[in-house]
Wavefront OBJ file of the C-alpha trace (Angstrom):
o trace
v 101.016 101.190 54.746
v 99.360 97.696 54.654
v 102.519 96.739 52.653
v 104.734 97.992 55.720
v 102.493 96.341 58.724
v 102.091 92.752 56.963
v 105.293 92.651 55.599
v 104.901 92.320 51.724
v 108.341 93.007 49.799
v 108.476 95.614 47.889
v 108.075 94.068 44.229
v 105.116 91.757 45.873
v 101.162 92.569 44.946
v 99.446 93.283 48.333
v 96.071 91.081 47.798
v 93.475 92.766 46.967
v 90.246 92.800 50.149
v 87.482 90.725 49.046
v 89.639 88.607 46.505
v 88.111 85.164 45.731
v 91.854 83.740 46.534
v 94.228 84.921 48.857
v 97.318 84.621 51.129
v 97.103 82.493 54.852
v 96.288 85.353 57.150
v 98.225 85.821 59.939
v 97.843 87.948 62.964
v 99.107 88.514 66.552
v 99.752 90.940 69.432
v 103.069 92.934 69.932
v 103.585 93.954 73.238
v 106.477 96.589 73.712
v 108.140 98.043 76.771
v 110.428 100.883 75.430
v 111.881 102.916 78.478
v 113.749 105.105 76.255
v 112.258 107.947 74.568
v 112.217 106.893 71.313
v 110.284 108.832 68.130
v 107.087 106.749 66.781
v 108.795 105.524 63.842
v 111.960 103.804 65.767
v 109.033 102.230 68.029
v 107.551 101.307 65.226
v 110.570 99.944 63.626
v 112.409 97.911 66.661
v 108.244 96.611 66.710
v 109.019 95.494 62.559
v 112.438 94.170 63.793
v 110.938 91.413 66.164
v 108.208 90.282 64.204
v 110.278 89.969 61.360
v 112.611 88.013 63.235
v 109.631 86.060 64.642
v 108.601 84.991 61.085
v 111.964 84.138 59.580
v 112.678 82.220 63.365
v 116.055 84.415 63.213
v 117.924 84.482 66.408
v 119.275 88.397 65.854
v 118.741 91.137 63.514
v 121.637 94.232 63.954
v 119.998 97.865 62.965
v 121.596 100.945 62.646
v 119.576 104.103 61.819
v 120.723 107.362 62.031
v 120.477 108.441 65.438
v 118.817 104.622 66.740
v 121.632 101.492 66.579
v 121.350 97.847 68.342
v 119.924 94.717 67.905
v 117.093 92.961 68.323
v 117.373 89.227 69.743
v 115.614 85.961 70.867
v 115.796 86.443 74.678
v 113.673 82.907 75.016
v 111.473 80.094 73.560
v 108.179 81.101 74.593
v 106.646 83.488 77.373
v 103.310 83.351 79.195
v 101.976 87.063 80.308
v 98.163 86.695 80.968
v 95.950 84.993 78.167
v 98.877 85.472 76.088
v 102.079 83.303 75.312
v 104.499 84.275 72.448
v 108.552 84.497 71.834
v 110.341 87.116 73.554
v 112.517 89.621 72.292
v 115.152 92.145 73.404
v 116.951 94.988 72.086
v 119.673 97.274 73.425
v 119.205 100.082 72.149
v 121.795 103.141 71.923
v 120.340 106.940 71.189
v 122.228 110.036 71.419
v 120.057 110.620 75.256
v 121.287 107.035 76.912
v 120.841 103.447 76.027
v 118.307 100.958 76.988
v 116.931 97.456 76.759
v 113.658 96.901 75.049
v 112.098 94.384 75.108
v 108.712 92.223 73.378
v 106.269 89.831 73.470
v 105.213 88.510 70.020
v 102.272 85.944 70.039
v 100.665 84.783 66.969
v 97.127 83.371 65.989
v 96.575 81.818 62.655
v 92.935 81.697 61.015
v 91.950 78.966 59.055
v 89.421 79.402 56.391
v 86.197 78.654 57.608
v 84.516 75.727 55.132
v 80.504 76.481 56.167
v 78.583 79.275 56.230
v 79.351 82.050 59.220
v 76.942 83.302 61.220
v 76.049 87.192 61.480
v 76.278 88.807 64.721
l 1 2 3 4 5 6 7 8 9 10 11 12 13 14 15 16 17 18 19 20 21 22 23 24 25 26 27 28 29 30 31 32 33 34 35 36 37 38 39 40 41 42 43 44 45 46 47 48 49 50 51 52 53 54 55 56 57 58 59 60 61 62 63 64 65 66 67 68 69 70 71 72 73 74 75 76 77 78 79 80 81 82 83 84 85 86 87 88 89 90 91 92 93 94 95 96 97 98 99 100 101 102 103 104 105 106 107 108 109 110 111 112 113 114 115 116 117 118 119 120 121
C-alpha cells in the first residue's frame, strides 16, 4: 500500500522506516469534491491522477477504466482555500449513472532534515 500512496514504481525498493539514509520526504493535503457517486477505489484513483500530475508538473493525464473514463487537468497555477494554497485540478468524469466535474486542491509541504537534536513532546 505504501508503494501505491507515495508513488514508488513498481521495480523501486520502498525505504525501509528507521533507515540511516533515505529519500526527501514529501507530503501534502488532497482535497476532493466528487459529486458523482463514485466507488472508493475510482476516488482514490482520480485522487492518484492529480498528484501524479502535480509531481511530474503535467498539464493532463487521460484515464479510462472500465466503467470510470476522463481526464484529469491543470484548471490553474495556484489556489488559496483557508490556511491552504496548492494547484488545482479538474476532471470530467463519465460513469454509466451521469457525468461530472471533479475537481482538487493539491498543496504540498516539504520537510527538511532537521541538523540538531529534536525535542520530545
Amino acid at each position: 500500500m505504501i508503494r501505491r500512496i507515495c508513488g514508488y514504481p513498481d521495480d523501486m525498493a520502498v525505504p525501509a522506516l528507521g533507515a540511516p539514509s533515505f529519500l526527501p520526504l514529501r507530503w501534502g493535503f488532497v482535497f476532493l469534491h466528487c459529486p458523482l457517486r463514485l466507488t472508493d477505489d475510482q476516488r482514490l484513483g482520480l485522487v492518484e491522477l492529480a498528484v501524479r500530475a502535480f509531481f511530474e508538473d503535467s498539464a493532463s493525464i487521460p484515464f479510462d477504466w472500465p466503467c470510470c473514463r476522463g481526464e484529469v487537468r491543470v484548471t490553474s497555477d495556484a489556489v488559496t482555500m483557508g490556511a491552504f494554497s496548492g494547484q488545482r485540478f479538474a476532471a470530467d468524469v463519465h460513469v454509466p449513472e451521469g457525468s461530472g466535474r471533479v475537481e482538487f486542491l493539491v498543496t504540498e509541504a516539504q520537510l527538511q532534515a532537521s541538523r540538531g537534536p529534536v525535542a520530545e513532546a
